[in-house]
GUKOL-539578 format. One line per field, with one value per residue (C-alpha): x, y, z; residue in three letters. Coordinates in steps of 0.001 Angstrom, whole numbers. Each point is the difference from the previous one (the first is absolute). Layout:
REM residues N
x <- X|...
y <- Y|...
z <- Z|...
r <- ala|...
REM end
This chain:
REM residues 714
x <- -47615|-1015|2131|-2007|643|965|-2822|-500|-470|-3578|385|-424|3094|1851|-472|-77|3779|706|-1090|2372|3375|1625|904|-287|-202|846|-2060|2548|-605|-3395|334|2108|-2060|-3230|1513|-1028|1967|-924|-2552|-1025|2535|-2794|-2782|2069|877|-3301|-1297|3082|-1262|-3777|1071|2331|-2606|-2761|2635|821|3969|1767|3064|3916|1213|3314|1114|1830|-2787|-3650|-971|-3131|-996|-2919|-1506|166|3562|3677|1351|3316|2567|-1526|1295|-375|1497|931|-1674|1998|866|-1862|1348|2352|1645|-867|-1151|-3925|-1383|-2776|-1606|1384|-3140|-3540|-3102|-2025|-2685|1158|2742|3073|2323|3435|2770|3503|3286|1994|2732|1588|3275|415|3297|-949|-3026|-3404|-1016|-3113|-1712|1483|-2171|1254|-695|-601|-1127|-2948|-1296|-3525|0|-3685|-2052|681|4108|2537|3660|2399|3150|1949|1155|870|-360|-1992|-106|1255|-3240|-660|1033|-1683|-2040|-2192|313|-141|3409|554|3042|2109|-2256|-2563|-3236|-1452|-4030|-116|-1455|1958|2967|122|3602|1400|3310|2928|433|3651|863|-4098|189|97|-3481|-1515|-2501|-1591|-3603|1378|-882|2601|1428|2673|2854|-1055|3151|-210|1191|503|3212|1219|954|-2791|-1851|-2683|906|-2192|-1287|-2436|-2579|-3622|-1792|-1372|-1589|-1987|-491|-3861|-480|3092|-1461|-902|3713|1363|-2189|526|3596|281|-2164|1671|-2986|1289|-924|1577|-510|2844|685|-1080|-2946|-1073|914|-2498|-2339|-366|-661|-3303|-3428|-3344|-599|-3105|-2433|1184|-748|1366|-1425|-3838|-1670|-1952|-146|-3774|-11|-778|3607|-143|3149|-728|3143|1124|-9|3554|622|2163|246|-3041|459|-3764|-3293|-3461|-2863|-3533|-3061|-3271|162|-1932|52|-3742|2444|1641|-2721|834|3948|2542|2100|3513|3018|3505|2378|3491|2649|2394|3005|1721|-566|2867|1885|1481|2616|3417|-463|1404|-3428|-240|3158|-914|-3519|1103|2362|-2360|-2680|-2802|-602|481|-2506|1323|-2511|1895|541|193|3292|-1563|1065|-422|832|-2023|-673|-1555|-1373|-1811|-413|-117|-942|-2700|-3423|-501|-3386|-765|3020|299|1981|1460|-1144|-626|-3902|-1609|-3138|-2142|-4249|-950|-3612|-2280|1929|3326|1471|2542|-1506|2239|2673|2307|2881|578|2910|-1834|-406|-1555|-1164|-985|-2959|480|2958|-1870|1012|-1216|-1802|-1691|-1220|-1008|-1918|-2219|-258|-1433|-2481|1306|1613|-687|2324|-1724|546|915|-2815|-833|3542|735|-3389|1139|3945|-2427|-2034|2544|2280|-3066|-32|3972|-545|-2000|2733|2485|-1930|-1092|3741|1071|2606|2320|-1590|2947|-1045|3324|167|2317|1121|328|2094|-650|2612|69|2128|2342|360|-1477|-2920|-3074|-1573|-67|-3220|-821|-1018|-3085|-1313|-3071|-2705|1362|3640|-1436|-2183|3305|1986|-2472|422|3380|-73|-2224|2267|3819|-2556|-450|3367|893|-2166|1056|3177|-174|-2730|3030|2457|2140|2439|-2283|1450|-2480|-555|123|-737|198|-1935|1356|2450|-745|2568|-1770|-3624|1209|1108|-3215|-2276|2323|-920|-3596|-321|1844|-2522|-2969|-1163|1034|-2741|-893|1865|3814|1512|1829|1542|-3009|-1642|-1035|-392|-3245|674|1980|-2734|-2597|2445|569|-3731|-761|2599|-1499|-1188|1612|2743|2519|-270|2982|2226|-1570|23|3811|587|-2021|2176|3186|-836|-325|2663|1489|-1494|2858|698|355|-378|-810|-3685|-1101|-2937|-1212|-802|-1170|-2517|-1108|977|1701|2014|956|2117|998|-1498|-1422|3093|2607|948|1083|966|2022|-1513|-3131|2202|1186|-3843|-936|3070|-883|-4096|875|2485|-2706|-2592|1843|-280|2636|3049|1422|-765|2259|4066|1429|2840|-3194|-1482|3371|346|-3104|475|3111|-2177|-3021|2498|954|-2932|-1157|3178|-244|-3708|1282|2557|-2372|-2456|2467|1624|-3938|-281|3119|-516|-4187|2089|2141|-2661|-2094|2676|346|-3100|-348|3246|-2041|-2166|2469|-1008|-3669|-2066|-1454|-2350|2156|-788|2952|335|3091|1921|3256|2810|958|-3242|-2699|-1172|-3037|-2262|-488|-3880|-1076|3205|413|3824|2352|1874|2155|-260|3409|-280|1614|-2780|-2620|395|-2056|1669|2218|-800|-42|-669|-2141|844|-2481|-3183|2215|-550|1482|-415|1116|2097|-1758|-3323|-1156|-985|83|607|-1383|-652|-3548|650|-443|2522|244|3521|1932|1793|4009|1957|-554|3390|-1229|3364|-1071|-3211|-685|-2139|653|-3093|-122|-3323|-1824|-2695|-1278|-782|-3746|39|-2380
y <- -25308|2542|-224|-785|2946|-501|-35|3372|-550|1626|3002|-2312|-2070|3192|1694|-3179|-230|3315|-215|-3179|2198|1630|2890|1262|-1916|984|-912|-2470|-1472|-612|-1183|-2472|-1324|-413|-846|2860|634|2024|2334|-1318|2604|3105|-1743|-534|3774|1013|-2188|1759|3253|-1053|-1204|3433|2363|-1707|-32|-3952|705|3054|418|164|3053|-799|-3117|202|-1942|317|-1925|-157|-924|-524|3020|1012|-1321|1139|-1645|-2013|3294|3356|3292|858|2277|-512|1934|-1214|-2974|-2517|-870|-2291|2347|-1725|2642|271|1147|1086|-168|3154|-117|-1444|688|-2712|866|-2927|699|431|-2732|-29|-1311|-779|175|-3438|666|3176|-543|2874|2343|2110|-1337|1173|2350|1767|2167|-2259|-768|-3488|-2646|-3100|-3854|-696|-3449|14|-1576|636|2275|2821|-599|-147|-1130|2846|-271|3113|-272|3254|3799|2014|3649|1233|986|3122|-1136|2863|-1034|1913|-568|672|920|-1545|-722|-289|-1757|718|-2158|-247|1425|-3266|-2740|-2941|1339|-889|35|3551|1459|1216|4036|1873|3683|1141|3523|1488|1922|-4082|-861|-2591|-1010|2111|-1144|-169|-1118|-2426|-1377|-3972|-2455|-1004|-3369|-1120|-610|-193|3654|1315|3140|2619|3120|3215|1969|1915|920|802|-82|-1665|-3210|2069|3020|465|-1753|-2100|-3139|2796|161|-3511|-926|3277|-1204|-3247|-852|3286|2120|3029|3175|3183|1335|1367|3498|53|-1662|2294|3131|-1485|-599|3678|1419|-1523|1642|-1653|369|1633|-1515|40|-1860|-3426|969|-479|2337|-2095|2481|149|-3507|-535|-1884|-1689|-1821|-2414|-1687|-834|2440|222|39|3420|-1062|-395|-898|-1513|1858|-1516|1035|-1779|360|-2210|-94|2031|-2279|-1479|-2666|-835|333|-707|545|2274|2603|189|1853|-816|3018|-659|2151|596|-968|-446|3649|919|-2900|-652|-2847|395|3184|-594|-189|-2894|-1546|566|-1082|-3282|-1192|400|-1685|437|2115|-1684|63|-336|1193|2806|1416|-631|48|1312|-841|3554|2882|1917|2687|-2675|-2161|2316|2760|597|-4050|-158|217|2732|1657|3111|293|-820|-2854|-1943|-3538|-3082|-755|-3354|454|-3362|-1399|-2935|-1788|-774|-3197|2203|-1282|2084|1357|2335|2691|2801|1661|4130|1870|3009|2277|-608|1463|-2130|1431|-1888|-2420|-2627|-2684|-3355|72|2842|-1437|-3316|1970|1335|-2816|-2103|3273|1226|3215|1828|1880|3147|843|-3343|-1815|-888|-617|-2501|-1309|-766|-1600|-2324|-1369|-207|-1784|-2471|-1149|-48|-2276|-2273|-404|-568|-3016|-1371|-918|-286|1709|-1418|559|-687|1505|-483|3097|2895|1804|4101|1399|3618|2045|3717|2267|-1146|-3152|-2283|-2432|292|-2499|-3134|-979|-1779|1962|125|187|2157|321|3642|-1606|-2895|3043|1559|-3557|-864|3299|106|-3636|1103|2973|-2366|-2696|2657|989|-3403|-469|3396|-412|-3688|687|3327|-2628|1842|-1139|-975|-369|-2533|-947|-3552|-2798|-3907|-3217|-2134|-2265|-3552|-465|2137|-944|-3740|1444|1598|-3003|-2121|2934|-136|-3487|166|1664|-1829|2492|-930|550|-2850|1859|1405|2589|-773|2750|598|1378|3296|3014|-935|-3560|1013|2395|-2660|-1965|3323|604|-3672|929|3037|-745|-3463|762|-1076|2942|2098|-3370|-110|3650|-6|-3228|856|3539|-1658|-2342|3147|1525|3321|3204|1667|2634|-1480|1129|-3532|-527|-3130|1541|487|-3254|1510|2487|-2596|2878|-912|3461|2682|2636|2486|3332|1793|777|1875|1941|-3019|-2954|533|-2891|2539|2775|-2418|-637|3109|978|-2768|1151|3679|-1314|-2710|2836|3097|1844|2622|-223|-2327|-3208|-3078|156|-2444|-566|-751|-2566|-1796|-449|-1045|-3411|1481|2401|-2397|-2164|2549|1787|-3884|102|3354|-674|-3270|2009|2443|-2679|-2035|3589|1072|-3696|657|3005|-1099|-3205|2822|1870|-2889|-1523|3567|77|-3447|631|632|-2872|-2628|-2943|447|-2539|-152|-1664|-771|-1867|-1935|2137|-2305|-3336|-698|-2476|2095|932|1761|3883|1266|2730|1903|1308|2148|2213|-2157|-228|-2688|-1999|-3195|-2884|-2273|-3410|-1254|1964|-1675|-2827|-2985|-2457|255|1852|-1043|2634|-1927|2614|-1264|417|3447|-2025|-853|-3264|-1561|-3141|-1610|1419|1018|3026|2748|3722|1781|3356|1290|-1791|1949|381|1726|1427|2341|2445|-633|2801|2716|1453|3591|217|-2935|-185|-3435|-1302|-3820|-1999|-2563|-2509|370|-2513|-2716|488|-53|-1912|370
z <- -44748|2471|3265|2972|2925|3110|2732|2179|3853|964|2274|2969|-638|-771|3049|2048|-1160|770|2886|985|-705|2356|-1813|-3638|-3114|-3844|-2942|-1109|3189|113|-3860|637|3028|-2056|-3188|-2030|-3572|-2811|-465|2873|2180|-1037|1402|2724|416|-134|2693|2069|-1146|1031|3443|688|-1528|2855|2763|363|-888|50|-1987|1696|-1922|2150|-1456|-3670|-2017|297|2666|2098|3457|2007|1180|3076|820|-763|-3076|433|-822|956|1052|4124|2331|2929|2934|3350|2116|2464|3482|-1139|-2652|-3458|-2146|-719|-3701|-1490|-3707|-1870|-1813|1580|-1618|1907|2577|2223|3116|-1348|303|1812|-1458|1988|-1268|208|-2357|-810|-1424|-2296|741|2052|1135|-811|3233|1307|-2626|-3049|-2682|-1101|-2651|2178|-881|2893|1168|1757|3021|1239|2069|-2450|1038|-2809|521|-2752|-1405|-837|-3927|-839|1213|-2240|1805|3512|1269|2391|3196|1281|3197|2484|3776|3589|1512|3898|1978|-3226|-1718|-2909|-8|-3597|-239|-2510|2270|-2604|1549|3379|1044|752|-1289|1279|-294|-252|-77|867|599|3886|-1404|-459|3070|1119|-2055|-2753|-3432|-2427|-3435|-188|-2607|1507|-906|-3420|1201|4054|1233|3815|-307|-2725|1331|-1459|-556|1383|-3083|1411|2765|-1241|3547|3215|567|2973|-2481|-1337|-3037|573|-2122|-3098|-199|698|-2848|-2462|-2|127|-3128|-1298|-1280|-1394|2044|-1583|-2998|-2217|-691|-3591|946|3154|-2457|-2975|2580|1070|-3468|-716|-535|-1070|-3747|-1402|-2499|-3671|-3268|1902|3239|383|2537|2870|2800|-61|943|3700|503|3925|1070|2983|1916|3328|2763|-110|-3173|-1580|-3827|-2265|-3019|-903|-226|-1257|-1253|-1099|-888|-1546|-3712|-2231|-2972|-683|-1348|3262|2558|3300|-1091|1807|-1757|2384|-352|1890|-40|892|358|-3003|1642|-3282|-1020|2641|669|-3743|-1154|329|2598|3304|1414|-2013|717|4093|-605|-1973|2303|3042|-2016|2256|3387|3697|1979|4102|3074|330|-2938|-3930|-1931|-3239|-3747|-918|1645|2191|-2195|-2813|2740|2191|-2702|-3309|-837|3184|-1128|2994|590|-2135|-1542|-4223|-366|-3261|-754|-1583|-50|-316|-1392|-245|-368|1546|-926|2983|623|1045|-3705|-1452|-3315|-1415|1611|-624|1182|-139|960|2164|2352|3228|3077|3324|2145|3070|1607|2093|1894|98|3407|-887|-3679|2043|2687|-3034|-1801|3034|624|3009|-984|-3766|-1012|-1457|-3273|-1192|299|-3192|-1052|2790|-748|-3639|1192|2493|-2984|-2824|2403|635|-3591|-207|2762|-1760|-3164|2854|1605|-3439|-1159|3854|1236|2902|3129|2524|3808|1668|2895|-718|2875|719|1679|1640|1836|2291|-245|1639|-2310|2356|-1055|1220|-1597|-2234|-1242|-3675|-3200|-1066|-3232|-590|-2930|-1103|4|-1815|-2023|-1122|-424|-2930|-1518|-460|-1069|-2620|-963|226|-2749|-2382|107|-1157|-2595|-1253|-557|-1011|-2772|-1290|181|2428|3153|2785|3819|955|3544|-508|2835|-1191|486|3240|-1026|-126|3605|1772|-884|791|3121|909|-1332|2813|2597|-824|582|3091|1386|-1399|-2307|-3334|-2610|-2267|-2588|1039|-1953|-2920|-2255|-1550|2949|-157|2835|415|1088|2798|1108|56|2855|1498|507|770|3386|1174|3896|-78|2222|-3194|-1718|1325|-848|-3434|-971|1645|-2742|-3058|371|63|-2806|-2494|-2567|1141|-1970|-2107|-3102|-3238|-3867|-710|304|2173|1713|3476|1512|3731|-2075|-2460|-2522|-3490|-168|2719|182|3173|-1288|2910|2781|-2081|3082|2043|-2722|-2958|-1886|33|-1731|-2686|-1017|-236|-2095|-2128|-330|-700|-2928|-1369|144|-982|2492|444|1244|2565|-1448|-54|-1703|-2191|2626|2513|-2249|-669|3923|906|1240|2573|1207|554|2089|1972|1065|992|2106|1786|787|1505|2158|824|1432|1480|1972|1106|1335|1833|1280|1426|1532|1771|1035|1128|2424|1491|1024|1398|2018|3408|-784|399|2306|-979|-1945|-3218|-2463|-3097|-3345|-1905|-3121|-1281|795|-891|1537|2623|1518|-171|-1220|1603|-246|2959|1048|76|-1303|-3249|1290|-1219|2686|-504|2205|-229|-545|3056|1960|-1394|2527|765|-3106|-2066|-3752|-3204|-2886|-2732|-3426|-1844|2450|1601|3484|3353|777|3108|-100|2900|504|-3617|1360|-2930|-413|-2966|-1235|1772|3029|3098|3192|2753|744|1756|-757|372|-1455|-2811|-1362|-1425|-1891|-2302|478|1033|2536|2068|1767|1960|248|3235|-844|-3171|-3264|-909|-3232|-2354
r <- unk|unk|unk|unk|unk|unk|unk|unk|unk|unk|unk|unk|unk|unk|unk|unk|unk|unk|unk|unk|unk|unk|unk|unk|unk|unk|unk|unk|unk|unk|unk|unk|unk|unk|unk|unk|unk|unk|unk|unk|unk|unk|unk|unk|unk|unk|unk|unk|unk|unk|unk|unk|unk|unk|unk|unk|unk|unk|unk|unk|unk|unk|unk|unk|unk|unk|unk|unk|unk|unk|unk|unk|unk|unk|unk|unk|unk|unk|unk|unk|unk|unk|unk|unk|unk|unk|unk|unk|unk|unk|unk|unk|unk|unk|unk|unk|unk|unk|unk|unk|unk|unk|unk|unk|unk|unk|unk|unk|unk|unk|unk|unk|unk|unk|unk|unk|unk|unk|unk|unk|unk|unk|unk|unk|unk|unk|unk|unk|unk|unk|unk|unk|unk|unk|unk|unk|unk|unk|unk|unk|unk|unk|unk|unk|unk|unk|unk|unk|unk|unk|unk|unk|unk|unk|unk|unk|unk|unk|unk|unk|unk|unk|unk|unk|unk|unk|unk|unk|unk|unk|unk|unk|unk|unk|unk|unk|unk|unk|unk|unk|unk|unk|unk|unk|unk|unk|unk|unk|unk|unk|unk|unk|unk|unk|unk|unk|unk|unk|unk|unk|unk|unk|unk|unk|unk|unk|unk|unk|unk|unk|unk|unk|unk|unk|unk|unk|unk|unk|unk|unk|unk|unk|unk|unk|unk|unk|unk|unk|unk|unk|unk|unk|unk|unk|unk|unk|unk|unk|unk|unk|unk|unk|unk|unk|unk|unk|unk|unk|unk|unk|unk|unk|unk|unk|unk|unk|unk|unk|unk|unk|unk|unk|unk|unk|unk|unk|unk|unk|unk|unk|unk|unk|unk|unk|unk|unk|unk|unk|unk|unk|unk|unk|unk|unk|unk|unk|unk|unk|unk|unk|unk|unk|unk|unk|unk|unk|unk|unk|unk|unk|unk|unk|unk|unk|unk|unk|unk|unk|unk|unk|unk|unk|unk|unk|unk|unk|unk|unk|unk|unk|unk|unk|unk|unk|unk|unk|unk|unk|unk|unk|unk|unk|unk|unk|unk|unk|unk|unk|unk|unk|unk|unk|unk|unk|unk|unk|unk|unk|unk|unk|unk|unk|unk|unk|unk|unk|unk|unk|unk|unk|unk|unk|unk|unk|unk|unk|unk|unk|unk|unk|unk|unk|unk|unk|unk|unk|unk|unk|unk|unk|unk|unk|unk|unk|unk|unk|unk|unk|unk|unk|unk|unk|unk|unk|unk|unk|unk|unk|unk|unk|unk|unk|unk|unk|unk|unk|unk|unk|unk|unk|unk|unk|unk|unk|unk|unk|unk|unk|unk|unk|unk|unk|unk|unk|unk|unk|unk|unk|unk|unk|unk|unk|unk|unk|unk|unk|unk|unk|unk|unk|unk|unk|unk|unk|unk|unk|unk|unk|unk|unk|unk|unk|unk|unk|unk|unk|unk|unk|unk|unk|unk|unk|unk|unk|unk|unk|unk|unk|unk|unk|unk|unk|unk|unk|unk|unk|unk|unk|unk|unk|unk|unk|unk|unk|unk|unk|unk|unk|unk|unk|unk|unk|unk|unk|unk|unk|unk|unk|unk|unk|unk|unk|unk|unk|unk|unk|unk|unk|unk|unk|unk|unk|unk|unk|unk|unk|unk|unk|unk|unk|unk|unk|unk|unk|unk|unk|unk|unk|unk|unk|unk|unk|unk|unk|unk|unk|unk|unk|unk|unk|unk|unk|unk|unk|unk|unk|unk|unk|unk|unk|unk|unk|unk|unk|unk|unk|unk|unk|unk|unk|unk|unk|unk|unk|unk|unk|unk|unk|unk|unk|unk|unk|unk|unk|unk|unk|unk|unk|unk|unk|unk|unk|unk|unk|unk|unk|unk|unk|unk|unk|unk|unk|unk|unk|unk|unk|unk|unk|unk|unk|unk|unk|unk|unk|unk|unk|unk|unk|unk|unk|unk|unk|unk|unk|unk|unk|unk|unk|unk|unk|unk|unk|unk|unk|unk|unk|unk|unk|unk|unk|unk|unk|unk|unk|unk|unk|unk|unk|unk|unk|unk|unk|unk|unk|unk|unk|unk|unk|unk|unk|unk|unk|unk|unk|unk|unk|unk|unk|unk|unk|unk|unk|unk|unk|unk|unk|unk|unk|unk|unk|unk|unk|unk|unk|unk|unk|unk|unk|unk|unk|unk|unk|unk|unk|unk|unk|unk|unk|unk|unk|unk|unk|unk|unk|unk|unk|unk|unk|unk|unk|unk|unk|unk|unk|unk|unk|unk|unk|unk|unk|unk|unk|unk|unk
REM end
């Protein structure tokens, strides 16, 4: 007699459970809950492996056991560290590791009894109880490292205020050097743990908080980006010289090369070239070809211009200046695709049919030779007829029209089309800004967007069809928390579809509700949401695909002079294709997954320090402009008020709860709402205020409103 199994929950149930805990649960756990024995326990585990690989759980490598939690919030026992104190003096936490797109949440410490306690800059296993509004109450269990306790400030009256607006309270400063002023800026030894008599310790002075380029600094050291080189690597660096063409080197120098970037821009690292097909077979095709600059020619594993570039992981882009992953003589020489001058690299050659459909590609190790640098403006001037630019007529003319039928594959599968303003930031000379206005985003960017789409594709399918390490640039589905949260957002707002999104939703979907908002007055509120509710991008050799460009494989192939990920592909294609040296080590391949997570990390740091530094710059320059008025949107609400957008600067300002006035506030978490006890009046993200302007603290970068008049609801 066969014995009967046990019945499975459906994935409903399951994550209906899950959802119930307040922390993680194991697999024994959820077996025992739902009865399931036997062979049963496999089915089980792959339902848990379904639900993690589409985002619904995420696993707590912390705990001892496989365990898994609802995504999107801290399991039970995680690692944090602890980043200060509040105004009362209980220590305040953060995730050690936080992958989510949402805020991320704060945790206080309300039991640290450990010997000696766990201080500022500790990264400690803790037990954490959720206690709402994206609050979580920690226990201390254990120390796991003393962290760098390293802080960066700004030294007055024996005191050092921390550039990290979470830490509000200031410190107490001994022994600061006679040569220490006033508004200097400073690294500190903060107290690993505060006592009555705890102090930080003075380290060192880097600069002024009234010094140009003051918030360049703050943030330079503060998310410590890495800004010299070391002296092996600057010594490599000046013994370089561009190769000539040779059996594994294919001569392309007759090809009319243009590069077309920025107007500020120093490194170029992609050229293109097209023109119509000349196939009978593929009439009304486009032969193109991508050149990009052989990076991994010079910069070699295990050299220590691979060691520097590695750890830096990517370039930092500030408005000031760039701290580069390569050295300047790689950067802005021998690896720039400069005008007229030979240069080694990687070509993409590829046909697409009249429909802009990939049909077959190529990739040669060459020699090239740019005839022009242009800039954007000046590409978009000729493209919209207003100013040729001689000689490249018919080359430009060729770009326009293959990047029309590119177009067309792009809006067939439907890529993500989130419009959510980015500002710019411009400063003189003497590092003040002069302006703040938001980027936009013209055809020949969007020209040379598609093209080096095309090129980072084939690179993919390359080395996938050789069966070699890929560093794919992988971005998941929304999980199933966040696309609850957003269906609850949509309806708030009375424009939920007759269909919400489920996990089967693809980019597409979204765009449809995207387009459905444009000129309805809800469509900075639902770009704002629909951006929040995605996965964030990140390096992986594990395949998952790009969710945001509807692709099923993509790989970074086409900025090996600013991203390391970049250099690892095209080590990878020139060992799958045999093409010379400089291809990918054993050691390399055996490490792969350490240095996909941390090239996601620095790229993360790197963001985060540009963000800091445009907050710094920002507040600057609305310093005068204090007491004046503004038309603001609410970009995010939490439980203690309100974040709003600032027109028409695009400038972040906070607007405390207990300013807000008029009732008294209750934050709904499900519908991300303020509702007011008595009234029912609501605040949501899109709605529109006018406030003033209260204070903007240029060391941290904040900026505090005050309402001067009503909310227009929608």
């Amino acid at each position: 007699m066969t014995k009967e199994k046990s019945p499975l929950p459906s994935m409903r149930e399951l994550t209906d459970y899950l959802n119930a805990q307040s922390g993680g649960v194991s697999k024994r756990d959820i077996a025992r809950v739902f009865h399931i024995k036997g062979d049963n326990r496999a089915e089980l585990r792959d339902m848990l492996k379904i639900l993690q690989k589409n985002g619904t759980i995420a696993r707590d490598r912390s705990a001892r056991h496989y365990r898994v939690c609802v995504a999107g919030r801290l399991p039970e026992h995680c690692q944090i560290e602890i980043t200060g104190e509040d105004s009362m003096g209980d220590l305040l936490a953060r995730p050690f590791e936080w992958e989510s797109t949402e805020v991320m949440p704060q945790i206080v410490i309300v039991k640290n009894k450990i010997n000696p306690p766990a201080g500022i800059g500790d990264i400690v296993q803790a037990k954490v109880k959720y206690v709402g509004n994206r609050l979580y109450e920690g226990e201390v269990l254990r120390l796991i490292t003393h962290g760098d306790n390293q802080m960066v400030g700004v030294y007055e009256n024996g005191k050092v205020f921390s550039v990290d607006r979470r830490i509000a309270k200031p410190f107490e400063m001994i022994d600061v050097p006679r040569s220490v002023k006033n508004r200097d800026i400073i690294i500190f030894d903060a107290p690993m743990r505060r006592t009555r008599n705890a102090v930080a310790k003075f380290v060192e002075r880097i600069g002024s908080a009234d010094e140009k380029y003051a918030p360049t600094i703050m943030a330079i050291y503060m998310h410590k980006i890495p800004v010299m080189f070391s002296e092996q690597t600057e010594k490599q660096a000046t013994h370089l010289s561009v190769p000539s063409a040779d059996d594994n080197r294919i001569d392309l120098q007759s090809v009319p090369f243009i590069t077309i970037d920025g107007a500020d821009a120093r490194d170029f690292d992609d050229a293109v070239w097209a023109e119509p097909d000349t196939d009978s077979k593929n009439a009304g095709g486009f032969h193109i070809m991508v050149g990009i600059a052989d990076v991994a020619w010079y910069v070699r594993g295990g050299t220590a211009l691979d060691r520097d570039a590695w750890t830096r992981g990517n370039s930092v882009y500030f408005p000031d200046r760039v701290i580069p992953m390569l050295p300047f003589e790689l950067s802005n020489g021998v690896c720039s695709l400069n005008p007229n001058e030979p240069r080694a690299s990687l070509v993409c050659e590829a046909w697409i049919d009249k429909n802009g459909k990939k049909i077959k590609h190529r990739f040669k190790r060459a020699l090239i030779r740019s005839v022009r640098r242009l800039t954007y403006d000046e590409v978009q001037e000729a493209l919209d007829g207003k100013q040729p630019i001689v000689g490249l007529e018919t080359q430009l003319d060729a770009l326009k029209n293959a990047y029309t039928l590119l177009k067309k594959q792009r809006d067939k599968r439907g890529v993500m089309e989130i419009d959510v303003p980015e500002p710019e930031i411009r400063l003189n000379e003497k590092g003040e800004v002069v302006s703040i206005r938001n980027r936009v985003q013209t055809t020949s960017m969007k020209l040379i967007e598609e093209l080096m789409i095309l090129a980072n594709v084939s690179a993919a399918e390359t080395l996938e069809e050789k069966g070699y390490p890929t560093m794919y640039r992988v971005h998941d589905k929304p999980s199933a928390e966040k696309l609850t949260s957003l269906n609850s957002f949509l309806a708030s707002i009375g424009f939920a579809g007759k269909h919400p999104f489920t996990e089967n939703s693809r980019a597409k979907d979204f765009n449809a509700v995207l387009t459905k908002a444009e000129g309805s007055g809800k469509d900075f509120a639902i770009n704002e949401f629909i951006l929040r509710s995605q996965s964030q991008a990140m390096y992986s050799p594990e395949n998952i695909g790009h969710f945001g460009l509807s692709l099923e494989r993509y790989a970074h192939f086409t900025s090996p002079i600013r991203r390391y990920a970049d250099i690892m592909v095209h080590r990878a294609l020139i060992s799958a294709l045999k093409l010379g040296d400089g291809g990918l080590s054993e050691e390399e391949r055996a490490t792969f997954e350490r240095t996909a997570q941390h090239i996601s990390y620095t790229e993360r740091q790197a963001a985060s320090a540009e963000r800091d530094a445009d907050d710094r710059y920002t507040a600057q320059f609305l310093n005068n402009k204090i007491g004046k008025t503004f038309d603001a949107q609410i970009s995010s609400v939490t439980g203690f008020g309100l974040f709003l957008r600032l027109r028409p600067y695009n400038a972040d300002a906070f607007l405390p709860m207990r300013f807000i006035g008029g009732d008294h506030y209750e934050y709904d978490d499900e519908s991300k709402q303020l509702i007011g006890r008595a009234t029912g009046k609501v605040y949501k993200v899109g709605d529109e205020m006018r406030v003033l302007l209260k204070d903007c603290d240029a060391v941290t970068g904040s900026l505090e409103v005050r309402p001067v008049s009503k909310s227009r609801k929608y």
